[in-house]
N, C-alpha and C positions, 0 to 999 in steps of 0.2 A: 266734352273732352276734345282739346286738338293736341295733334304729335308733331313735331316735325319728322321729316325723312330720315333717315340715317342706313349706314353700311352694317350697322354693327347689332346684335341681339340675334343673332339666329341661333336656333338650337339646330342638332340633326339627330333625328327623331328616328329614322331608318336611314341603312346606307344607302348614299346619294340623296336624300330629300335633305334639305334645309326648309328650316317654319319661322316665320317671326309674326307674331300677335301686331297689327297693325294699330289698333283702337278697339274699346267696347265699352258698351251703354249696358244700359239695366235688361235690355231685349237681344241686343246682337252682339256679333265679335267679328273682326276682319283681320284675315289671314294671308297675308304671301306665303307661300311655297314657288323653292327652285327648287328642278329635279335636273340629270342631270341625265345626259343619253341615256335610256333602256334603265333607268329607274322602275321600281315592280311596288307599285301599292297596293298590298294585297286587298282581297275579298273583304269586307267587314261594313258593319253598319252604327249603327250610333240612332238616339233618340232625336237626335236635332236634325232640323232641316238645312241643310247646305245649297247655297248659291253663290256657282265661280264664273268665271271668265277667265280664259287665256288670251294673257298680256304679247308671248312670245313659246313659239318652239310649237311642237308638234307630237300630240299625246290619243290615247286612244282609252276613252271614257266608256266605261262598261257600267249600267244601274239596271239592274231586277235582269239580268243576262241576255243587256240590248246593249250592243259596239258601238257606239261612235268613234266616226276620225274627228280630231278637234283639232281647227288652226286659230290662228290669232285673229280674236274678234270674235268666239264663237263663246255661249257661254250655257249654261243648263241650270236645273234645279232638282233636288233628289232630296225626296219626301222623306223625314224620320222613321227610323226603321227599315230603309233600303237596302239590300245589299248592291255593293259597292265598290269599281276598283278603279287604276288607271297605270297606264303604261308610259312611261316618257319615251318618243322616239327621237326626241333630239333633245338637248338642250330645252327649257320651258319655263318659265313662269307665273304664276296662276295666284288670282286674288279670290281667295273664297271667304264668304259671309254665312257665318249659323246663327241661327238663330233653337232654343234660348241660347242663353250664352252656356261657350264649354268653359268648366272651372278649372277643367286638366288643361286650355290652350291657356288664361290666365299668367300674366310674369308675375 
């Protein structure tokens, strides 16, 4: 599968996150998220395995109730079934990849 880029497809899923589904195969999915200043995604976990990276902005990554400060260029991975949150302290944008595929991120 290739996409081109575009502006347009976000959903906003909680207030201040926007989500757009990037691409996905029969194994993964790729996701941007904007968040927007002091953005709150709460506590939760999921079956699938997640790995992001921050593109831009400055967020504060919490998995199994360990902090991280995350700046651009930083990126993690957080095991299925983790609990899980993140804080926007600025502005941010972040591309995260699950694996299996989620059928709720799905267009």
């Amino acid at each position: 599968m290739f996409k081109t880029g575009s502006e347009s497809g976000y959903k906003q899923p909680l207030g201040k996150i926007a989500m757009k589904t990037l691409v996905y195969g029969d194994n993964t999915l790729m996701v941007e998220f904007r968040l927007q200043n002091r953005a709150m995604l709460p506590s939760h976990s999921h079956p699938h395995e997640q790995t992001g990276y921050l593109i831009s902005g400055k967020l504060e990554v919490t998995i199994d109730e360990q902090t991280f400060l995350a700046v651009p260029g930083d990126s993690w991975c957080i095991k299925g079934g983790a609990k899980h949150s993140a804080a926007a302290l600025t502005d941010s944008v972040v591309i995260e990849v699950f694996s299996p595929v989620r059928e709720d991120y799905l267009p």
